[in-house]
Biotite code that builds the C-alpha atoms (Angstrom):
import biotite.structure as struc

atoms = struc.array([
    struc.Atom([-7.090, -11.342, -14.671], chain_id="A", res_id=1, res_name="UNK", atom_name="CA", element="C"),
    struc.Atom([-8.306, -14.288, -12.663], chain_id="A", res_id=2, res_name="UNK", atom_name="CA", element="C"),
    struc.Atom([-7.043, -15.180, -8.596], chain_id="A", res_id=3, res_name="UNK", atom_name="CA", element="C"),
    struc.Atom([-4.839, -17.967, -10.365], chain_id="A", res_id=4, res_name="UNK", atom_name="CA", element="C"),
    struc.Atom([-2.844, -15.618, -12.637], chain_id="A", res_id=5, res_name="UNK", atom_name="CA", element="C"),
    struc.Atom([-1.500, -13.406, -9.799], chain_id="A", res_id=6, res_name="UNK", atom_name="CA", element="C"),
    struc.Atom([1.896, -12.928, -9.245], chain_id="A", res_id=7, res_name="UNK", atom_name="CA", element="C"),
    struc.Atom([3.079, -11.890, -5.520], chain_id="A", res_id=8, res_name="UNK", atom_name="CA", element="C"),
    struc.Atom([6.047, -9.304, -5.389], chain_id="A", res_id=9, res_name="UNK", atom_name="CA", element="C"),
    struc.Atom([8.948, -11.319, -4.950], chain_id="A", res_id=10, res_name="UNK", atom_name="CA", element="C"),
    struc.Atom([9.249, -9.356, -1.606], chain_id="A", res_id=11, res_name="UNK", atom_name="CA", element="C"),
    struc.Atom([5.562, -9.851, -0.797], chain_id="A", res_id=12, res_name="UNK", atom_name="CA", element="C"),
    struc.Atom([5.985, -13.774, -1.148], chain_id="A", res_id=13, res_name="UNK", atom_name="CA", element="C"),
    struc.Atom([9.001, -13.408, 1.604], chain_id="A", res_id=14, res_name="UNK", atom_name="CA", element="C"),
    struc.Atom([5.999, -11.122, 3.654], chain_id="A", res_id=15, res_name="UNK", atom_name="CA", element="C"),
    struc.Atom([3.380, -13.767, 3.184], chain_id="A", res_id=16, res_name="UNK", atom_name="CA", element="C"),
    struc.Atom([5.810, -16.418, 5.253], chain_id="A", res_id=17, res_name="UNK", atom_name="CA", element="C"),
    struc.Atom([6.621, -13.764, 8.226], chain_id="A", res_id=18, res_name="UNK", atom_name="CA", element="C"),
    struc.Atom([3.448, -12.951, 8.684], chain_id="A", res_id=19, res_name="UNK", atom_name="CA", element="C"),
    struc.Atom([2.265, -13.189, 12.385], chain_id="A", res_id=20, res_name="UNK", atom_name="CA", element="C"),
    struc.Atom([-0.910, -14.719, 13.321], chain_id="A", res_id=21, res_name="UNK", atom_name="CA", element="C"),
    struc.Atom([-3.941, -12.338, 12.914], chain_id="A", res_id=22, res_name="UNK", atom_name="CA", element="C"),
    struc.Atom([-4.734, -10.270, 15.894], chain_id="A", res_id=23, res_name="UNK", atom_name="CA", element="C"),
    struc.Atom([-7.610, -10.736, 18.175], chain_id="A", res_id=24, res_name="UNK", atom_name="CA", element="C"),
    struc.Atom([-9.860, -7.320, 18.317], chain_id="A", res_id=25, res_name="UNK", atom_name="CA", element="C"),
    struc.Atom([-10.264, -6.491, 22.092], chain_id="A", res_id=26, res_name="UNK", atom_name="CA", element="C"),
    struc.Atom([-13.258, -4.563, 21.985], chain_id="A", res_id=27, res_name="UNK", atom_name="CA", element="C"),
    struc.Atom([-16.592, -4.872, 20.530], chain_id="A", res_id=28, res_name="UNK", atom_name="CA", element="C"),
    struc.Atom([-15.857, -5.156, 16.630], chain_id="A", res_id=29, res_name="UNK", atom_name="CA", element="C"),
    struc.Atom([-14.784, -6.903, 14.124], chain_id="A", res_id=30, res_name="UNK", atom_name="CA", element="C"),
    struc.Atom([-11.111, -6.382, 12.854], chain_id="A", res_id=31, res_name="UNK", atom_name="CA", element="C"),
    struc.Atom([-11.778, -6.064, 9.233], chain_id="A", res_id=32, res_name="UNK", atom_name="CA", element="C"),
    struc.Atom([-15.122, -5.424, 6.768], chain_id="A", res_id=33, res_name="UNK", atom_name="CA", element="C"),
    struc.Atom([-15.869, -6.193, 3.032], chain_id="A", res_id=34, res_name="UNK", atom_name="CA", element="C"),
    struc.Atom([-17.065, -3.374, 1.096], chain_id="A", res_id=35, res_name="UNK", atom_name="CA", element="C"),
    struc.Atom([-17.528, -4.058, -2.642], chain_id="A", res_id=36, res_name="UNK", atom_name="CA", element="C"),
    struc.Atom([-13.780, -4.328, -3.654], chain_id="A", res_id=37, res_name="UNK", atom_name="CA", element="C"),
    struc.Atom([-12.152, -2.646, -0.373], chain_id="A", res_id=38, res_name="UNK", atom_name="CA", element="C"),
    struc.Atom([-11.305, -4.287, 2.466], chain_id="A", res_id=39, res_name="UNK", atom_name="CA", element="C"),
    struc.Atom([-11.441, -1.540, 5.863], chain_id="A", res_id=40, res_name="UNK", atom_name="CA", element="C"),
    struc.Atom([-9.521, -2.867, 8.493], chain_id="A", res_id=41, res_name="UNK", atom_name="CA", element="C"),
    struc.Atom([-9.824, -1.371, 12.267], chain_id="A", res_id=42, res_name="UNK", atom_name="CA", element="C"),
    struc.Atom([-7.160, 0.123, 13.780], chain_id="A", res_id=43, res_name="UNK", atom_name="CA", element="C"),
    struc.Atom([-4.073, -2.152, 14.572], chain_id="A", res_id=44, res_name="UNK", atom_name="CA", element="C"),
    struc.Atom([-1.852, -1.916, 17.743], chain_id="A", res_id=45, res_name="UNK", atom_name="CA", element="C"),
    struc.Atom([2.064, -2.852, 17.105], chain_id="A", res_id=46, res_name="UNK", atom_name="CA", element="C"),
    struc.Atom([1.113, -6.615, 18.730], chain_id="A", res_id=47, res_name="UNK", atom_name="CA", element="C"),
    struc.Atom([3.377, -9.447, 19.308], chain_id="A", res_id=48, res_name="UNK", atom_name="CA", element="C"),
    struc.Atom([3.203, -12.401, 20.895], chain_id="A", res_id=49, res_name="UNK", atom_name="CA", element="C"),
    struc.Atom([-0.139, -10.989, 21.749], chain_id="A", res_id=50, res_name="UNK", atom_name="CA", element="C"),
    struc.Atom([1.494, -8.186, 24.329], chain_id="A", res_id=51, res_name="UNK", atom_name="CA", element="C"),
    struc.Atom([1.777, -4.447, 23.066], chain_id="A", res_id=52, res_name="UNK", atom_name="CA", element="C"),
    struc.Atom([5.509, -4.356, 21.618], chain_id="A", res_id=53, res_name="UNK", atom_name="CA", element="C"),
    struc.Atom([5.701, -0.502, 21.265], chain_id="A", res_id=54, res_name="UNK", atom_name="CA", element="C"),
    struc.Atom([4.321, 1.350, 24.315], chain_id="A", res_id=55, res_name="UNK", atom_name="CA", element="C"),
    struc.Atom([4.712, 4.842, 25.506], chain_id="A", res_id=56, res_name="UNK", atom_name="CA", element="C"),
    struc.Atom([4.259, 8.631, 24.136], chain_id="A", res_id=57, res_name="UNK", atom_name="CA", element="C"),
    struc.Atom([6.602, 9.354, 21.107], chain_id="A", res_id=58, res_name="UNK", atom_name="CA", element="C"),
    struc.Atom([9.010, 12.257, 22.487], chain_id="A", res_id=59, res_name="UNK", atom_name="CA", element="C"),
    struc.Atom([8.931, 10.984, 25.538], chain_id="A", res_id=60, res_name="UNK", atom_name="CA", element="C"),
    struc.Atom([12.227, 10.547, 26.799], chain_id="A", res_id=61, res_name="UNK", atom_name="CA", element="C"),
    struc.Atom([13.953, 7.352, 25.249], chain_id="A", res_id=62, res_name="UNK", atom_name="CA", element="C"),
    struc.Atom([10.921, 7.045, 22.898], chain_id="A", res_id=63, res_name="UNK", atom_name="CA", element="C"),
    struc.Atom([11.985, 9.206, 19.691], chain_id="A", res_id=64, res_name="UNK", atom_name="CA", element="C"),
    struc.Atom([10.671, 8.594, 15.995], chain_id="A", res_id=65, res_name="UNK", atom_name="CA", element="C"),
    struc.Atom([12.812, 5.816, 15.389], chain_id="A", res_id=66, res_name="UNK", atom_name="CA", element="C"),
    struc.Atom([10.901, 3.802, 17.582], chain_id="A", res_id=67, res_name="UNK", atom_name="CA", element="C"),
    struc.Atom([7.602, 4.732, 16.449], chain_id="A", res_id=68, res_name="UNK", atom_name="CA", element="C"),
    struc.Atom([8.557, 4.051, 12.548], chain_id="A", res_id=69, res_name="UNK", atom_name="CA", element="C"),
    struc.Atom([9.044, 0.241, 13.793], chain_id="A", res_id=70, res_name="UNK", atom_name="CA", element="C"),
    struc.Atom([6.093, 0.522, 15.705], chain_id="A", res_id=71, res_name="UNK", atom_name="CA", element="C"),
    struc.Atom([4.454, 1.607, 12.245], chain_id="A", res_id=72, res_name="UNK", atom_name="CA", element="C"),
    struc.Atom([5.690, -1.624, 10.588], chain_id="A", res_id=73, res_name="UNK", atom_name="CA", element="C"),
    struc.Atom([4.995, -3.868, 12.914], chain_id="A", res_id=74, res_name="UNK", atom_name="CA", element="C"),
    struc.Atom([0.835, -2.446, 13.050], chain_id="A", res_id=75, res_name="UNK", atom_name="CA", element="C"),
    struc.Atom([1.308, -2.781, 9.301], chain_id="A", res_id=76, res_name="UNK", atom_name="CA", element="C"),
    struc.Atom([2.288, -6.350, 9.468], chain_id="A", res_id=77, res_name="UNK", atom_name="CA", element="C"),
    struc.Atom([-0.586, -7.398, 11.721], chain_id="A", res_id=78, res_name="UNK", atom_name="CA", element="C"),
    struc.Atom([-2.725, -5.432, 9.482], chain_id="A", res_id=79, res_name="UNK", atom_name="CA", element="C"),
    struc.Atom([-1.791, -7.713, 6.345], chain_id="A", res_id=80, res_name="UNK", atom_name="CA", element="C"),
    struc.Atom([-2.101, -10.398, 8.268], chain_id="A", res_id=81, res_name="UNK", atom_name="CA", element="C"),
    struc.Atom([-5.536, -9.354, 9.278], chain_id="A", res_id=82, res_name="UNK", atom_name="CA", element="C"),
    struc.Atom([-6.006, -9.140, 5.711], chain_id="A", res_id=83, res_name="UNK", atom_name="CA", element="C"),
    struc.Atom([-4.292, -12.361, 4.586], chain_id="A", res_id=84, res_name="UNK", atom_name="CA", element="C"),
    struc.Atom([-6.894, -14.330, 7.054], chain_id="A", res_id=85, res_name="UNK", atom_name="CA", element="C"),
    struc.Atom([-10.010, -12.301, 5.459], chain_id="A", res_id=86, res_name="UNK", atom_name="CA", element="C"),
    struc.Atom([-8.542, -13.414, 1.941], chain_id="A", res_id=87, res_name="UNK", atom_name="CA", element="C"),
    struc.Atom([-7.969, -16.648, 3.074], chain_id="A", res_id=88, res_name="UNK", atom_name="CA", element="C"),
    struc.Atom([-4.977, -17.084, 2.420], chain_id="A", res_id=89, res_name="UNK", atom_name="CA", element="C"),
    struc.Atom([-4.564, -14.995, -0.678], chain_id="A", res_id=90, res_name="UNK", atom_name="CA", element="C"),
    struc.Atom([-2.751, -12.082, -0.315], chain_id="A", res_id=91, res_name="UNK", atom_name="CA", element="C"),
    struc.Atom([-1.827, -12.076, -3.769], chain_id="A", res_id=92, res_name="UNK", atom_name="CA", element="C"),
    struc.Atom([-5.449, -10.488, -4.256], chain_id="A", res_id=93, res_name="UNK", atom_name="CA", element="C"),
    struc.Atom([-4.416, -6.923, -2.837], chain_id="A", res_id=94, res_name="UNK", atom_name="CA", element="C"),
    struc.Atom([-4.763, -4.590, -5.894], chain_id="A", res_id=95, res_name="UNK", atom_name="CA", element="C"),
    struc.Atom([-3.632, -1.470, -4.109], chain_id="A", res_id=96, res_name="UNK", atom_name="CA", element="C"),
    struc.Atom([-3.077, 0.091, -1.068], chain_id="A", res_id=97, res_name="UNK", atom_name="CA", element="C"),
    struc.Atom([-5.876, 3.130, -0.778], chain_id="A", res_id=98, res_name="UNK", atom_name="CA", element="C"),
    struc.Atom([-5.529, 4.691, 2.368], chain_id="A", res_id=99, res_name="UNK", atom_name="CA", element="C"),
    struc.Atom([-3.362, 4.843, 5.750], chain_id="A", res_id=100, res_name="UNK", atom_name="CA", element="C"),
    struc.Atom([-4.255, 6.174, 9.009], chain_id="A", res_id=101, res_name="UNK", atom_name="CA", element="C"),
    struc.Atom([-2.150, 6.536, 11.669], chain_id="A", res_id=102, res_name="UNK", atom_name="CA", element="C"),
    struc.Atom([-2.349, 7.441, 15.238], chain_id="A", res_id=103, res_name="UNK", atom_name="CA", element="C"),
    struc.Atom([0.568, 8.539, 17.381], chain_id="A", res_id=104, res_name="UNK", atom_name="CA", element="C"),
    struc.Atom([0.586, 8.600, 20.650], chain_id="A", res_id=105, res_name="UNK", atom_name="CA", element="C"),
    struc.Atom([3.133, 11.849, 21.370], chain_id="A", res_id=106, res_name="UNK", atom_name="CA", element="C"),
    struc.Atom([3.882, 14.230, 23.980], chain_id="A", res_id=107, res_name="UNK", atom_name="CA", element="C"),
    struc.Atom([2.844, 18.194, 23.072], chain_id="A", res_id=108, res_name="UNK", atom_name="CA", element="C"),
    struc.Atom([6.189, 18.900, 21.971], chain_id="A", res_id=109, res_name="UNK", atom_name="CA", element="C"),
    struc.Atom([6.495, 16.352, 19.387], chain_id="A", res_id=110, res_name="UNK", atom_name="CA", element="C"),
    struc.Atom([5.707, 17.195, 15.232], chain_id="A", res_id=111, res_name="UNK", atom_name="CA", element="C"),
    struc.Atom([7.308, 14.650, 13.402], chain_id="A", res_id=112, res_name="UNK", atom_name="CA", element="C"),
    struc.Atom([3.949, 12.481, 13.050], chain_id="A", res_id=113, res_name="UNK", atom_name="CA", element="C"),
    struc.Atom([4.340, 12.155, 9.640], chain_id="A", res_id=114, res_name="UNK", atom_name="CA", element="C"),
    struc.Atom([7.982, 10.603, 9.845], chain_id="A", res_id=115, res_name="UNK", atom_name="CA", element="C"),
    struc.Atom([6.888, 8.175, 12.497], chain_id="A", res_id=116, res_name="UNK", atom_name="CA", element="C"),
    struc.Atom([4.061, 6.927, 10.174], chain_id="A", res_id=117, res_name="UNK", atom_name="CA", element="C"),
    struc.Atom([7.009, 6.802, 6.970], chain_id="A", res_id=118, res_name="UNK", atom_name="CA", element="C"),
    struc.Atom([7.803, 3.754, 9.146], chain_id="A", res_id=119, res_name="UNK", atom_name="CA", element="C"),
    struc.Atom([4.584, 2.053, 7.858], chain_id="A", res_id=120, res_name="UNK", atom_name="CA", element="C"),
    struc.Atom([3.962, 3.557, 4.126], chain_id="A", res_id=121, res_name="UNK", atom_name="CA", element="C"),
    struc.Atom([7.755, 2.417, 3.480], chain_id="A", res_id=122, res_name="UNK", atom_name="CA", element="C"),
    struc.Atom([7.047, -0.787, 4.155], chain_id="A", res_id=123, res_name="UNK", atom_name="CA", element="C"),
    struc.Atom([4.011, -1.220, 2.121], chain_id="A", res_id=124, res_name="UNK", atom_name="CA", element="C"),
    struc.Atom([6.014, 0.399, -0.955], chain_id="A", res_id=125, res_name="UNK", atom_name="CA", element="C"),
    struc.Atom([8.684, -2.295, -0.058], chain_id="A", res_id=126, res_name="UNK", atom_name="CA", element="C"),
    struc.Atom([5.900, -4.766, -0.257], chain_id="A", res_id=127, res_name="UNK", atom_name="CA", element="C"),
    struc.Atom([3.847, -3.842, -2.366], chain_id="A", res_id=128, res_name="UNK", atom_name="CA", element="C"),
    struc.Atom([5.863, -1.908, -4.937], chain_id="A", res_id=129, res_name="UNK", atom_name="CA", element="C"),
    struc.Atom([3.781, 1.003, -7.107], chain_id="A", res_id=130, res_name="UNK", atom_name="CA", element="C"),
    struc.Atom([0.723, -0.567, -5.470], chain_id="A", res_id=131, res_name="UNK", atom_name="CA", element="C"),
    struc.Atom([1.878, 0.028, -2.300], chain_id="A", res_id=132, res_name="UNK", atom_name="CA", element="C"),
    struc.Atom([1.978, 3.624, -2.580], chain_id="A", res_id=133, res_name="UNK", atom_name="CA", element="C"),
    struc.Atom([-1.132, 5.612, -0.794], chain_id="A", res_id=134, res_name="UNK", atom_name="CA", element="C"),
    struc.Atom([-2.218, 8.673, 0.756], chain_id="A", res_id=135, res_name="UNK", atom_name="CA", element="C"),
    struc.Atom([-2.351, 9.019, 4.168], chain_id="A", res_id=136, res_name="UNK", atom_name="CA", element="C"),
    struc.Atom([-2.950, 10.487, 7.669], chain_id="A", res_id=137, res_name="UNK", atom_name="CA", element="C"),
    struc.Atom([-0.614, 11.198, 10.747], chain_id="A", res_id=138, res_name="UNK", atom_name="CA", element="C"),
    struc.Atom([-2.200, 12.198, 13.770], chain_id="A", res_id=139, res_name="UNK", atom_name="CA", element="C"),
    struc.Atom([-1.256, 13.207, 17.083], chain_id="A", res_id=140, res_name="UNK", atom_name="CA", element="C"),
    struc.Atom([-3.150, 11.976, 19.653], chain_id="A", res_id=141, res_name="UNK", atom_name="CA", element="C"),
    struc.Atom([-2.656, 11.703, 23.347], chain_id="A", res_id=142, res_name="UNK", atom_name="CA", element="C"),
    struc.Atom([-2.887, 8.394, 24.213], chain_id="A", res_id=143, res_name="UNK", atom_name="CA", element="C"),
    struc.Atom([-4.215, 4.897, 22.670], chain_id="A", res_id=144, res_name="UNK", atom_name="CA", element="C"),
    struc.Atom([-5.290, 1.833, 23.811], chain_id="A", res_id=145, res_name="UNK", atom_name="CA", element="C"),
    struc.Atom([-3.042, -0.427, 26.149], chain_id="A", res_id=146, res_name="UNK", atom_name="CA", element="C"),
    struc.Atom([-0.715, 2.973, 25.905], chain_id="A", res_id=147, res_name="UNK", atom_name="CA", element="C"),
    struc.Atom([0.480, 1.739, 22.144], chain_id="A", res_id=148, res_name="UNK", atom_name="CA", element="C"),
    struc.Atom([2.522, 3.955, 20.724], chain_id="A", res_id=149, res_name="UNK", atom_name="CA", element="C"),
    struc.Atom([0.949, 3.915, 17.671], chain_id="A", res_id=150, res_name="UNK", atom_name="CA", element="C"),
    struc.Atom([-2.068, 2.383, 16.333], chain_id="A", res_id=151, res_name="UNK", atom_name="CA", element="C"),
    struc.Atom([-2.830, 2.320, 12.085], chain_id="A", res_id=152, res_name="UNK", atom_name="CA", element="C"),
    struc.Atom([-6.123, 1.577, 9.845], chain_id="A", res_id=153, res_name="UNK", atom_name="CA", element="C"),
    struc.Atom([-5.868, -0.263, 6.253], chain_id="A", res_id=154, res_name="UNK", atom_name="CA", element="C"),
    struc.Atom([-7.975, 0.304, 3.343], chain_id="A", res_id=155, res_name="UNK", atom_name="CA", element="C"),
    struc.Atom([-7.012, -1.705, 0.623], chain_id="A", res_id=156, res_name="UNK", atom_name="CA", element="C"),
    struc.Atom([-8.663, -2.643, -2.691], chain_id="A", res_id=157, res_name="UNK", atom_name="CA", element="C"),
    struc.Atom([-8.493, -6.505, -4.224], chain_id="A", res_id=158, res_name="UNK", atom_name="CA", element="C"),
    struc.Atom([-9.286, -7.882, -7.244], chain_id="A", res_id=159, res_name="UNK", atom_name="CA", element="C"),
    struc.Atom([-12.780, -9.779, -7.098], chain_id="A", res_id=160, res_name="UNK", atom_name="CA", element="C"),
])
């Protein structure tokens, strides 16, 4: 199947218009790398407007699981567009999604990691449909950069 035959989701052509502009890495890397057919992006902060949207330890108080999910989605959505800009412009190439990491910045007493990162793997299903589905890691950590509340890594496969 050639580039040109591609059909977006009809929910992934709504995506491709929302889609912020690609984040700026702040550290000594590059935000996403070509291997083969996968594409490995770094991790992601929930960015917008170039400020940290989502900040703070999930469990905190006022900070619950809720909060995180949409933290989730919104690293997820400066991950595709991350991914978009490496594609220039053609999302329409993402085969599948591989592989999800999260980090989640939560106090001791907080286990729900995995629901927090739900927030981000039910978006790409809503996305991406059967493509979108993945496997996946939720982990606890005890703080991240610029005190995100969560922080996520892409791997994705595209067609050639």
């Amino acid at each position: 199947m050639s580039t040109s035959e591609l059909q977006l989701p009809a929910n992934l052509s709504a995506l491709k218009e929302q889609l912020p502009p690609p984040p700026l890495p702040i550290g000594s890397y590059v935000a996403v790398t070509r291997v083969d057919n996968l594409l490995y992006t770094s991790g992601v902060l929930p960015m917008q407007n170039g400020e940290v949207a989502y900040t703070g330890a999930i469990g905190s108080w006022g900070v619950d699981a809720e909060y995180g999910k949409q933290a989730a989605k919104l690293c997820v959505l400066n991950a595709l567009s991350l991914i978009n800009h490496e594609l220039n412009g053609q999302l329409e190439r993402v085969k599948r999604i591989v592989k999800v990491t999260g980090f989640v910045s939560s106090t001791s007493c907080f286990y729900e990691q995995p629901a927090v990162m739900n927030g981000a793997s039910d978006f790409l299903v809503e996305c991406f449909g059967e493509a979108g589905k993945h496997v996946r890691s939720a982990v606890g950590v005890s703080s991240l950069p610029r005190n995100a509340s969560v922080e996520v890594e892409l791997i994705v496969e595209i067609h050639p």
